[in-house]
TITITI-504037 format. One line per field, with one value per residue (C-alpha): residue number from 1; residue in three letters; x, y, z. Coordinates in pm, whole numbers, plus 50000, padded with zeros to 5 digits. Each point is the difference from the previous one (the first is absolute). Layout:
N
i <- c(NUM_...)
aa <- c(ALA_...)
xx <- c(X_...)
yy <- c(Y_...)
zz <- c(Z_...)
//
This chain:
622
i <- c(1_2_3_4_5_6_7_8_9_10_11_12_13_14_15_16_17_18_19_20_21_22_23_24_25_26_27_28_29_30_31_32_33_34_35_36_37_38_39_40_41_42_43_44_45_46_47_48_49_50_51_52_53_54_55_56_57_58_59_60_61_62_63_64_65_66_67_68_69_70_71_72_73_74_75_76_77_78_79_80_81_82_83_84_85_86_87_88_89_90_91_92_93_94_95_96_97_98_99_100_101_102_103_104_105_106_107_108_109_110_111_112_113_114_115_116_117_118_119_120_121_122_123_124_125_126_127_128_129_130_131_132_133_134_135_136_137_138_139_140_141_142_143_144_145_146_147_148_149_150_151_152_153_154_155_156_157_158_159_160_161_162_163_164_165_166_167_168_169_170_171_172_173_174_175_176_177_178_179_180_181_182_183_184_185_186_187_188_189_190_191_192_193_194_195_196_197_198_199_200_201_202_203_204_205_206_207_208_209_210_211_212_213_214_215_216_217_218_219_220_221_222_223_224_225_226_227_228_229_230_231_232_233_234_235_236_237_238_239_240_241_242_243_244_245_246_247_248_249_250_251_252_253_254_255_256_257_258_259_260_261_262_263_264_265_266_267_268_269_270_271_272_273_274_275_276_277_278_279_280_281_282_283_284_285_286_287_288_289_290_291_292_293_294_295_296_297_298_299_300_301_302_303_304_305_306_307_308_309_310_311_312_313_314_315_316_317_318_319_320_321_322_323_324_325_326_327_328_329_330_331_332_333_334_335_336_337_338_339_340_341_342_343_344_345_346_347_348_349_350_351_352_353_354_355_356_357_358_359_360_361_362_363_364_365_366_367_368_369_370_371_372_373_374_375_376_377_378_379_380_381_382_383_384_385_386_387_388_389_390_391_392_393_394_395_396_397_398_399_400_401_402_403_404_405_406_407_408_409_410_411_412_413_414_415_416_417_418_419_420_421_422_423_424_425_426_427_428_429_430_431_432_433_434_435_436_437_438_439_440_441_442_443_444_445_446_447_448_449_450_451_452_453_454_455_456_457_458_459_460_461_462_463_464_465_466_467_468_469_470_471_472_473_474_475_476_477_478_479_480_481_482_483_484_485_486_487_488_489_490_491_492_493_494_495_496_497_498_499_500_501_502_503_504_505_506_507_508_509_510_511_512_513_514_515_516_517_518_519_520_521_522_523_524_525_526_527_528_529_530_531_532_533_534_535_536_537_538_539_540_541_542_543_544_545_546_547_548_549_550_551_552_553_554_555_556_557_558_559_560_561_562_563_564_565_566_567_568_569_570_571_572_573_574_575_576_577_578_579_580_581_582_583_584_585_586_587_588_589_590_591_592_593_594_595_596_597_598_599_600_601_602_603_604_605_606_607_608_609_610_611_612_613_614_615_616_617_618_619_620_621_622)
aa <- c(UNK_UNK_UNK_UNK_UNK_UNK_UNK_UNK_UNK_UNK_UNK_UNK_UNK_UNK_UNK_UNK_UNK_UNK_UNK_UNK_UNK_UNK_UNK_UNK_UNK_UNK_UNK_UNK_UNK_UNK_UNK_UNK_UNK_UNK_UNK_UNK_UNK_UNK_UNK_UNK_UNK_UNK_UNK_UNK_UNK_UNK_UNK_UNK_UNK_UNK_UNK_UNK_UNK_UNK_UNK_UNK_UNK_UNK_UNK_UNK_UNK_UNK_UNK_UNK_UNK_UNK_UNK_UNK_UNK_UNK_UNK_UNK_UNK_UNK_UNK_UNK_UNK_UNK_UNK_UNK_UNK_UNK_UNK_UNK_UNK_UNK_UNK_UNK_UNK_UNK_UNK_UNK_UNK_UNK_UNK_UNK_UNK_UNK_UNK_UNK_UNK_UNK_UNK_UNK_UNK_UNK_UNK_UNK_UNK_UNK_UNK_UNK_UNK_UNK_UNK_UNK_UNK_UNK_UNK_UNK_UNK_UNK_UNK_UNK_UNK_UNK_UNK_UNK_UNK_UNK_UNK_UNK_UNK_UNK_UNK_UNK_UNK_UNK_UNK_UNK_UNK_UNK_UNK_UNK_UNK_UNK_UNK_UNK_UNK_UNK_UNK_UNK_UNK_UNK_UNK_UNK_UNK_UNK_UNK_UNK_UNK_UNK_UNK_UNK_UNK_UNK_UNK_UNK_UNK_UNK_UNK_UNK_UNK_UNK_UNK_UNK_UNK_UNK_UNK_UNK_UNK_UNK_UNK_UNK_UNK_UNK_UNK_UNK_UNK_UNK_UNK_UNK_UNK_UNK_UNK_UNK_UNK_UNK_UNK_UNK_UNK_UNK_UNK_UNK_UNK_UNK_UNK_UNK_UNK_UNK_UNK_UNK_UNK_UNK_UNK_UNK_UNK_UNK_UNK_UNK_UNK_UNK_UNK_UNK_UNK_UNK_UNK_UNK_UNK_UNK_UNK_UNK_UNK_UNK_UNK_UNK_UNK_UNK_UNK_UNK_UNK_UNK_UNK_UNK_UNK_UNK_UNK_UNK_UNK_UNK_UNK_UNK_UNK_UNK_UNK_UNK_UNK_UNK_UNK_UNK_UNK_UNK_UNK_UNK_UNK_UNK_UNK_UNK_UNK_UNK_UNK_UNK_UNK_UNK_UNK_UNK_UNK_UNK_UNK_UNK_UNK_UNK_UNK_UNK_UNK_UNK_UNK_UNK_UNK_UNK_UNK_UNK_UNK_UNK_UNK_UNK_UNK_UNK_UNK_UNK_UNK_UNK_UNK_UNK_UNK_UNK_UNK_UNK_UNK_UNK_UNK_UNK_UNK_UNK_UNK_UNK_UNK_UNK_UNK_UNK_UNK_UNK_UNK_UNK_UNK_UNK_UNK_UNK_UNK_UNK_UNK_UNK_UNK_UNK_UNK_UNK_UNK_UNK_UNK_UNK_UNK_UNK_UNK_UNK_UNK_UNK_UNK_UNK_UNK_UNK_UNK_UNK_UNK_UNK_UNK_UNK_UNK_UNK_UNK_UNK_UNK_UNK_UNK_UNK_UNK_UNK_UNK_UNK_UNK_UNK_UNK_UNK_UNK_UNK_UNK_UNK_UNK_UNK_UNK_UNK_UNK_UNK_UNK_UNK_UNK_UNK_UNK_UNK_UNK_UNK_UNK_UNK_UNK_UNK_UNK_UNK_UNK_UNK_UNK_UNK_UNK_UNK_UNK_UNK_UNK_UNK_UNK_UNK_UNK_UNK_UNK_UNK_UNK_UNK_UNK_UNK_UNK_UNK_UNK_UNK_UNK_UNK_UNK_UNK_UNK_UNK_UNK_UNK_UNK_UNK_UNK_UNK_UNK_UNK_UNK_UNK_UNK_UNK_UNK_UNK_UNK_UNK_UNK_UNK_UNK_UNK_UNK_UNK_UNK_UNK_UNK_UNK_UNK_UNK_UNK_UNK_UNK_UNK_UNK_UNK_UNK_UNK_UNK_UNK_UNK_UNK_UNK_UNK_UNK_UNK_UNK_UNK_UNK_UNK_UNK_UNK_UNK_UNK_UNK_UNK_UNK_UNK_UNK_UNK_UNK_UNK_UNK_UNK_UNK_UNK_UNK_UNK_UNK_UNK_UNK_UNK_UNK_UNK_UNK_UNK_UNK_UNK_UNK_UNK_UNK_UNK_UNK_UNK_UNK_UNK_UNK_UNK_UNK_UNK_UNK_UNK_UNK_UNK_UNK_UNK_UNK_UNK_UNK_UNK_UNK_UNK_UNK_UNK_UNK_UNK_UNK_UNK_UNK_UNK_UNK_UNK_UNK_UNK_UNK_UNK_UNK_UNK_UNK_UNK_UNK_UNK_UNK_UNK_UNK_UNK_UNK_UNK_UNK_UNK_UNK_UNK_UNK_UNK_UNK_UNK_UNK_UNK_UNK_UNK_UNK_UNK_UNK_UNK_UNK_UNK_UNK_UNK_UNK_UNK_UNK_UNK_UNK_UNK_UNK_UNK_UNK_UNK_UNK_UNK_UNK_UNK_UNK_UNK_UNK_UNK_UNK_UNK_UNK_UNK_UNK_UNK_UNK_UNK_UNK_UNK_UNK_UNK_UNK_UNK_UNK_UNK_UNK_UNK_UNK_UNK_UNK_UNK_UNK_UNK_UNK_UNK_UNK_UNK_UNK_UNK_UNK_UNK)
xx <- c(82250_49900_49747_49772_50030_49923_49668_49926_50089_49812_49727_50005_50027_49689_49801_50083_49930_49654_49898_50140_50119_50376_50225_50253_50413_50232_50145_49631_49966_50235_50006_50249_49908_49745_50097_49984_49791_49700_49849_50119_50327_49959_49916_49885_50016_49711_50081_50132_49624_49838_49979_49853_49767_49844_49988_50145_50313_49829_49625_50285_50235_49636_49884_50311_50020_49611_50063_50345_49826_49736_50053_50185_49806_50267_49754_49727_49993_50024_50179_50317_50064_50135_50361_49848_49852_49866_50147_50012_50031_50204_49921_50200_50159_49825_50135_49954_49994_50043_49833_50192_49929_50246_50277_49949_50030_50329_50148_49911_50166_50315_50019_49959_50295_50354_50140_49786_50161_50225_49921_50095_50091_50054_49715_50199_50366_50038_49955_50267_49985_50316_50133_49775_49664_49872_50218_49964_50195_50351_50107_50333_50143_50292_50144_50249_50321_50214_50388_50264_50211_49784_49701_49630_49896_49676_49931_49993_49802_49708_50108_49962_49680_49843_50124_49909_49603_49954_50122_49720_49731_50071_49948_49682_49883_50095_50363_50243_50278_50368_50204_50304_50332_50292_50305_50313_50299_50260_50113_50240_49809_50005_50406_50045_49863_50225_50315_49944_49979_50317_50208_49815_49801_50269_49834_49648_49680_49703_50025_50338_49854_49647_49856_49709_50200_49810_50101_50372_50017_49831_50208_50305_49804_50025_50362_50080_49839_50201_50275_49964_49928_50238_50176_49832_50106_50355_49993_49839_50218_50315_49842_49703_49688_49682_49932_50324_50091_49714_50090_50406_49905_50189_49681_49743_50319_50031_49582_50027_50252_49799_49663_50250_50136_49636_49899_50264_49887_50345_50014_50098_49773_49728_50079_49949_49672_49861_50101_49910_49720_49883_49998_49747_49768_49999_49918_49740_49780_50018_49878_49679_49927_49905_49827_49791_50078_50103_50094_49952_50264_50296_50259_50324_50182_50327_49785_49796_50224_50189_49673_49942_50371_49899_49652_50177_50259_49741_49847_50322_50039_49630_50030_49765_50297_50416_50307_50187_50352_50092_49851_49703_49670_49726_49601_49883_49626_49936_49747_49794_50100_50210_50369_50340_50053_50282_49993_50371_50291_50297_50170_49776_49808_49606_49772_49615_49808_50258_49918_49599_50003_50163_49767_49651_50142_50029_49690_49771_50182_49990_49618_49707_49938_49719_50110_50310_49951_50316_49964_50273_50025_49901_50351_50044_49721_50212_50205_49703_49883_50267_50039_49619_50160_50323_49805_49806_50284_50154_49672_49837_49644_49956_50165_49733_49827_50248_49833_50202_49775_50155_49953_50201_50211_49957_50246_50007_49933_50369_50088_49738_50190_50412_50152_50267_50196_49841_49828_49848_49734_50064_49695_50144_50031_49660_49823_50159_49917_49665_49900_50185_49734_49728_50112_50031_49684_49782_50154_49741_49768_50172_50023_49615_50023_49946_50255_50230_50325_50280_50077_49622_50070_50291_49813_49686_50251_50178_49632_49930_50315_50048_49595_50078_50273_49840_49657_50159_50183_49735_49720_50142_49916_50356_50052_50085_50255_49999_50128_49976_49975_50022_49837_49660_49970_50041_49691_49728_49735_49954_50084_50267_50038_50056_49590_49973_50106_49864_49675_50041_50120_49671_49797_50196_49962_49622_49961_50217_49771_49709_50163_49989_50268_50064_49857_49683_49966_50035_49638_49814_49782_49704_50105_49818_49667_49703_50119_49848_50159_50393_50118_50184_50309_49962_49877_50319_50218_49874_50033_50333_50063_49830_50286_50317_49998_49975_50262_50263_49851_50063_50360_50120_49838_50240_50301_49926_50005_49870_49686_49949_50120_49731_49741_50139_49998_49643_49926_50128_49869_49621_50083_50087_49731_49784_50153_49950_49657_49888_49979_50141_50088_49722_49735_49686_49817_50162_49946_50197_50297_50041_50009_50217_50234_49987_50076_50288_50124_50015_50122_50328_50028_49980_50257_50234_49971_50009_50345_50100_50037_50229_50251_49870_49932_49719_50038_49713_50061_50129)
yy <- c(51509_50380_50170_49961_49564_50031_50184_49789_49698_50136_49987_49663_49914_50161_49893_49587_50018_50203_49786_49624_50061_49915_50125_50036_50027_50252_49726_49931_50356_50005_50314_50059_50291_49981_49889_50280_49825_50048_50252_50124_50071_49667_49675_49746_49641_49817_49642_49994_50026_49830_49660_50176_50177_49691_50232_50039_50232_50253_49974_50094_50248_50173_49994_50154_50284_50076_50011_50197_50269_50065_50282_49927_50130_50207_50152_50113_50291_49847_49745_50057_49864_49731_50069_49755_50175_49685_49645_49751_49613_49777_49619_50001_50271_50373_50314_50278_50416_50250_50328_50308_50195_49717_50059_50386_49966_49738_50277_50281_49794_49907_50440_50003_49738_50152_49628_49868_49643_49995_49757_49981_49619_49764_49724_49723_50136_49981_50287_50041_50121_50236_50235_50248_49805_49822_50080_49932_49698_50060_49886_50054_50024_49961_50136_50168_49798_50118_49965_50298_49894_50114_50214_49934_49845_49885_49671_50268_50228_49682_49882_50358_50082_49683_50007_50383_49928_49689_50182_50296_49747_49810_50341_50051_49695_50108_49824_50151_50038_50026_50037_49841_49981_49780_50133_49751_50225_49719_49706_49919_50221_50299_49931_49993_50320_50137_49791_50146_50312_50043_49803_50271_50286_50247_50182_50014_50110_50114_50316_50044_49775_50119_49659_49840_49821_49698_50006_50117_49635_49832_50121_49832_49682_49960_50128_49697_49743_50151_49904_49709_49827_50159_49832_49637_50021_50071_49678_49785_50062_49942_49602_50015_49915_50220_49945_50010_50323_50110_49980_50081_50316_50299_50251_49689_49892_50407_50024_49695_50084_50384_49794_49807_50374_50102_49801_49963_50406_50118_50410_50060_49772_50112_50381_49945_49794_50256_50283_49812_49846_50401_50104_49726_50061_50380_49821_49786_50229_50257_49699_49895_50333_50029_49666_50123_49706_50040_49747_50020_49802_49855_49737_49942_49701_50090_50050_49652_49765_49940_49943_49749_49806_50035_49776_49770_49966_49920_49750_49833_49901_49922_49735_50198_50039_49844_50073_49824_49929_50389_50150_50086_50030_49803_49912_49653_50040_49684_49929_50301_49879_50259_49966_50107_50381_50184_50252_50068_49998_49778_50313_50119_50249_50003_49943_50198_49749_50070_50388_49941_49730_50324_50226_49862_49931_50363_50102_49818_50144_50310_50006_49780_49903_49757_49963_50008_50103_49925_50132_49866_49859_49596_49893_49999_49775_49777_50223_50094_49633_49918_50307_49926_49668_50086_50252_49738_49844_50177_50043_50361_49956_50238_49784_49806_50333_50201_50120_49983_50205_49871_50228_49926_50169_50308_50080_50225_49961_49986_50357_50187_50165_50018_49832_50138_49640_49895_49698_50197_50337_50194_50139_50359_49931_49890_50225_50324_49841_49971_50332_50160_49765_50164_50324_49928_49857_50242_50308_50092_49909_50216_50307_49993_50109_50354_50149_49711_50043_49789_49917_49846_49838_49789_49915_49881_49801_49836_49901_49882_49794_49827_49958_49808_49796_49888_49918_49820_49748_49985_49922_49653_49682_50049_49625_49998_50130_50273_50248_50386_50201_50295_50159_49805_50108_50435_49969_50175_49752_49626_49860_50210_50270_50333_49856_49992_50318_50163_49920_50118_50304_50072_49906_50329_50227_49901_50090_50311_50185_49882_50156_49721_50019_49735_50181_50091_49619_49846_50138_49920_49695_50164_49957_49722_50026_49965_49786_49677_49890_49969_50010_49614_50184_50173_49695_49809_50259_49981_49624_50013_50236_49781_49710_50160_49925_49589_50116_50069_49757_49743_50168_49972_49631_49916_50215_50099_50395_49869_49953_50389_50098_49807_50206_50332_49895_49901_50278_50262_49832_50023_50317_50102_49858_50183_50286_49948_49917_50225_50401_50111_50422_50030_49785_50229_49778_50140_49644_49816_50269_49988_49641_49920_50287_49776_49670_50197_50077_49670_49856_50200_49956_49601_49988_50248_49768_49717_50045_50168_49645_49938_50327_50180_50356_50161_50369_50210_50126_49801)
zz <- c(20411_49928_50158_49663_50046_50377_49952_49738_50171_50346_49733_49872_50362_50065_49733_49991_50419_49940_49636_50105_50345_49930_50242_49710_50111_49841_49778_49891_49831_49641_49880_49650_49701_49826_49572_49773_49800_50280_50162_50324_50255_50248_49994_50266_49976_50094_49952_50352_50081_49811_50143_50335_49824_49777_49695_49634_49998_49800_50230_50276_49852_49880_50376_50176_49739_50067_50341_49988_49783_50299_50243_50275_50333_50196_50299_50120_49835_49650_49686_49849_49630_49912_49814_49761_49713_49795_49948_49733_50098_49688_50154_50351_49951_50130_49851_50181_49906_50268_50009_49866_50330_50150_49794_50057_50356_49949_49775_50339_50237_49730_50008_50370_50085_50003_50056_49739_49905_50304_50295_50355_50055_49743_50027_49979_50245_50382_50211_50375_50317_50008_50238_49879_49989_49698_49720_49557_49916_49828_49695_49891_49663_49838_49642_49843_50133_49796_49971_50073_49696_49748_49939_50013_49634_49831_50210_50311_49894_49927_50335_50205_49839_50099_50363_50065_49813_50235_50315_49878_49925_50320_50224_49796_50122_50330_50082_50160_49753_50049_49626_50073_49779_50051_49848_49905_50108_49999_49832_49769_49721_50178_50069_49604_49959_50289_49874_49634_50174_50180_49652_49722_50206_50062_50275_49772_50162_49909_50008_49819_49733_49996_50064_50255_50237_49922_49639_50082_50221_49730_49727_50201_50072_49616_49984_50231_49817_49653_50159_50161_49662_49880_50271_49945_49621_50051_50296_49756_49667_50293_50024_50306_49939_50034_50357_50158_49756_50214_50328_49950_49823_50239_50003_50125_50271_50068_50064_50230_50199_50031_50108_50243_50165_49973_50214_50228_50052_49808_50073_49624_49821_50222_49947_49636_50021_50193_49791_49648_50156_50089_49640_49924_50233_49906_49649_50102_50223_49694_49748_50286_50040_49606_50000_50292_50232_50360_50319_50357_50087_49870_50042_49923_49898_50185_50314_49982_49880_50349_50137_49722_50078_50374_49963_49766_50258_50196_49751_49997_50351_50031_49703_49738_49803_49920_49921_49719_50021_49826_50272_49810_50165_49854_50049_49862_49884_49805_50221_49865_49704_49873_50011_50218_50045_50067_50284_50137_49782_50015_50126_50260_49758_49941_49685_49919_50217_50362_49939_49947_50328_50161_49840_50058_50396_50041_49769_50276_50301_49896_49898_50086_49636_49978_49596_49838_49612_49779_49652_49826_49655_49898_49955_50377_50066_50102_50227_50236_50000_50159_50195_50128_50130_50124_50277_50153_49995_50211_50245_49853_50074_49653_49760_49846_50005_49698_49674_49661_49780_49659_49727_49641_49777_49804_49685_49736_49651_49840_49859_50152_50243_50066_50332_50161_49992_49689_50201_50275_49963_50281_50243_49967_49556_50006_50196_49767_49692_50112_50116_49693_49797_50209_49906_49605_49979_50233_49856_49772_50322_50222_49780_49947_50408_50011_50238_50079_50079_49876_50381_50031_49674_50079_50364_49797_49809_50237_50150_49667_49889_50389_49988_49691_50111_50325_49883_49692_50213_50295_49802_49876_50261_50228_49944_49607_49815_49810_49731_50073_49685_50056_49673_50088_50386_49884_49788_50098_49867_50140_50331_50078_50310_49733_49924_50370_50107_49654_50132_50333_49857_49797_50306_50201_49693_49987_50377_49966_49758_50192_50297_50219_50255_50277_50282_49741_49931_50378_50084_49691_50119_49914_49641_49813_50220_49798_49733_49890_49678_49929_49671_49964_49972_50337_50183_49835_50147_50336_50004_49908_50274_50279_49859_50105_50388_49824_49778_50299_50220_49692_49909_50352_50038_49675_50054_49659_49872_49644_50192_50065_49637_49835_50230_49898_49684_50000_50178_49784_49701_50145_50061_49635_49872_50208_49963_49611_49972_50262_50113_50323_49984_49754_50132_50037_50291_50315_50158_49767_49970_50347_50038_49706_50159_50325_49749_49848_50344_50112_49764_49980_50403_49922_49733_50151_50293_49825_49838_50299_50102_49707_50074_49710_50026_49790_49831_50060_49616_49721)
//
């Protein structure tokens, strides 16, 4: 409830206790927005009173706005008006207009709030007692994950915007936030990159070949699977059949027998993990960098999976899990009506689910997380379901506890932009191809810019063409699927961030020529006294601003970014049409220049904040 509802519902309160002497409850007092179609910004349901107060709806709804539109005694020394300007009542239903001079002060206290929209505690988490004294709770969340056999592609880039917008909306609304990445550095794909490596690399690295090191390993991940179908044909025209081609093929016998040495801590096969394993890491901080994404702490597969084998171990002498006559290791969980899942190989080695057991152990020893966020595509529903179970399982207290924010696909439409595999659009691809759109299409933008360099150029179009590309794929619900085309999110009209940040733009030329610095605008809250009347388009701006703290408090509440696009959206619309219809440099009242000035302001604070939240940086010219 926003501080507009709770004087308004203090109000009601009020009024039914001094009209019918109801003692009326919080859940008594419904409050929703008032229809377009009527008059007014709030509307109270009566019904709830009706019976109590032995009147029609209407007689009622009539009697409560009289009473709400009184003055409200304050002291001694005088009355204060009532925030209700006049009221109209439509059968139970009371609509309710509040006085300009309220929204005025709601716009002062918007300028005079450097946090505006943030909170301190979340309403609805737990606060501790640490070490230190009462602490935030702490949320941590998990993206990225990616593999060291290949580099980050499309499906990543959906998956590390999502995680690094919820961990910025969840400290908004006043979590403690830890961005967390878990990175799968072994396995039998990584040893096919190293195996095809060693057979066709001849000493390559990248810098003799110019390469990221994340695309130099990922160009030999492909190299091995060449040949091993190459490998598979040649078994199958010899008389085997598909599957056993499969498994006799030399390169998939070669890779085993690497992820056997691997982990039986071979000097050489280690050496060359490490060194290969180097190059991609080099690759991958360069490609989060450019997204704008960042972690606090992260994990490593080759690190977490003992601890995984060591609790299913564990498991297995407890009873929680078997063994089957291979040697495999196995958990039964028909009765949670699933199915059998593998967890130790036949010959000793371990699957996804031993390395997240081992994982998630260490995640809670080494923080006091009071929720585990993993943001990890739909198709492993399944996979955390039974991860979920497996931990209580085993006796952690937190299993029950884990979060699998599911978001779904994104693709590309076919043709639009060229993959590096042909199947796969690479993070790195993408992200060129869409700040060289940016710069195409703002050109003619950009020259109008008296002074600009070609330096400032490219920056604003990098803002521009990564603005695009995150707000594009954030502002869709995170649970659907969806198709990213890229010629739709550069335009500068519609739903799009280039709108966005266009607008924001305009708002900082606007206050430029009027002069208005920062430290000129934080003591302005005389601005705005002695008006009466706002023009609708004012008073529609200053509502909208008074709705972003709901916004994040309703994004956070949903894990769901799309929720703060639509208010930027809104917001910079209201603002354009304001900005159409009405004067701000040239307005000749002093009064109304200086508050639309202070609207202006405001607004531009809000929706740089505001997609602050999404990772999207906004260009002070455009």
């Amino acid at each position: 409830m926003n501080s507009l509802e709770q004087h308004i519902s203090s109000l009601a309160k009020a009024a039914v206790k001094a009209l019918y002497g109801i003692d009326a409850e919080d859940g008594q007092v419904q409050l929703q927005k008032t229809r377009p179609e009527f008059e007014g910004n709030i509307t109270l349901v009566v019904f709830p009173f009706v019976k109590a107060a032995r009147k029609a709806p209407a007689q009622v709804a009539a009697e409560i706005g009289e009473w709400m539109c009184k003055p409200l005694p304050t002291s001694p020394q005088g009355e204060e008006t009532s925030i209700i300007s006049k009221y109209n009542a439509v059968q139970g239903f009371l609509n309710l207009s509040i006085s300009d001079s309220f929204w005025v002060e709601q716009l002062k206290a918007i300028d005079a709030d450097e946090a505006y929209g943030r909170f301190q505690y979340p309403s609805n988490a737990p606060s501790h007692e640490g070490r230190d004294g009462e602490r935030s709770p702490l949320m941590m969340v998990e993206y990225s994950s990616p593999n060291t056999n290949k580099p980050l592609h499309l499906g990543h880039v959906r998956n590390n915007l999502l995680g690094y917008s919820i961990a910025q909306i969840q400290e908004a609304n006043g979590w403690k936030v830890v961005k967390t990445n878990i990175v799968n550095d072994r396995g039998i794909h990584i040893c096919k990159s190293m195996l095809a490596w060693l057979k066709f690399g001849n000493g390559e690295t990248p810098e003799s070949s110019g390469k990221k090191g994340d695309h130099l390993i990922g160009d030999y991940y492909v190299r091995f699977d060449k040949e091993y179908k190459k490998q598979i044909a040649e078994l199958m025209a010899a008389g085997k059949d598909e599957e056993t081609a499969k498994k006799e093929a030399p390169l998939m016998q070669e890779a085993q027998e690497m992820l056997r040495k691997w982990e039986a801590n071979d000097p050489e096969v280690r050496a060359l993990w490490a060194k290969m394993n180097s190059w991609v890491y080099a690759g991958f901080d360069e490609t989060y960098q450019r997204m704008g994404v960042s972690f606090d702490k992260i994990y490593y597969e080759s690190n977490t999976y003992l601890e995984g084998k060591s609790e299913v171990e564990k498991g297995l002498a407890s009873g929680a899990f078997y063994r089957r006559e291979d040697g495999s290791v196995w958990a039964d969980l028909t009765k949670d009506g699933l199915d059998e899942k593998l967890l130790l190989r036949a010959d000793g080695t371990s699957v996804y689910m031993t390395q997240d057991i081992g994982t998630a152990k260490l995640r809670f020893q080494d923080y006091p997380i009071d929720k585990m966020v993993y943001v990890v595509g739909n198709e492993q529903e399944y996979h955390f379901k039974v991860l979920s179970i497996l931990l209580d399982r085993l006796g952690f207290p937190f299993g029950k506890e884990l979060v699998h924010f599911s978001y779904g696909m994104v693709e590309l439409p076919n043709g639009k932009m060229k993959s590096r595999e042909g199947t796969v659009v690479d993070a790195d691809d993408l992200m060129d191809k869409m700040i060289e759109d940016a710069k195409e299409i703002s050109k003619d933008k950009v020259n109008t810019l008296q002074g600009i360099t070609e330096a400032e150029a490219n920056e604003i179009a990098r803002k521009v063409g990564l603005g695009a590309l995150k707000y594009f794929i954030l502002k869709v619900d995170p649970r659907k699927n969806m198709l990213f085309n890229p010629a739709e999110s550069i335009d500068f009209n519609g739903n799009t961030g280039p709108f966005i940040q266009y607008t924001y733009a305009r708002i900082r030329s606007v206050l430029r020529k009027a002069d208005l610095t920062p430290s000129q605008g934080e003591g302005a809250s005389q601005w705005g006294d002695g008006r009466e009347v706002l023009d609708p388009k004012e008073l529609a701006l200053i509502q909208r601003l008074t709705e972003y703290p709901q916004a994040v408090r309703t994004a956070g509440e949903e894990f769901s970014p799309a929720v703060i696009c639509n208010y930027a959206y809104a917001l910079a619309c209201d603002f354009n049409s304001f900005y159409h219809d009405l004067s701000i440099l040239n307005e000749p009242d002093a009064d109304k220049k200086a508050l639309r000035l202070l609207l202006a302001k405001n607004v531009a604070k809000v929706l740089r904040s505001a997609m602050g939240l999404l990772g999207i940086e906004m260009p002070e010219r455009m």
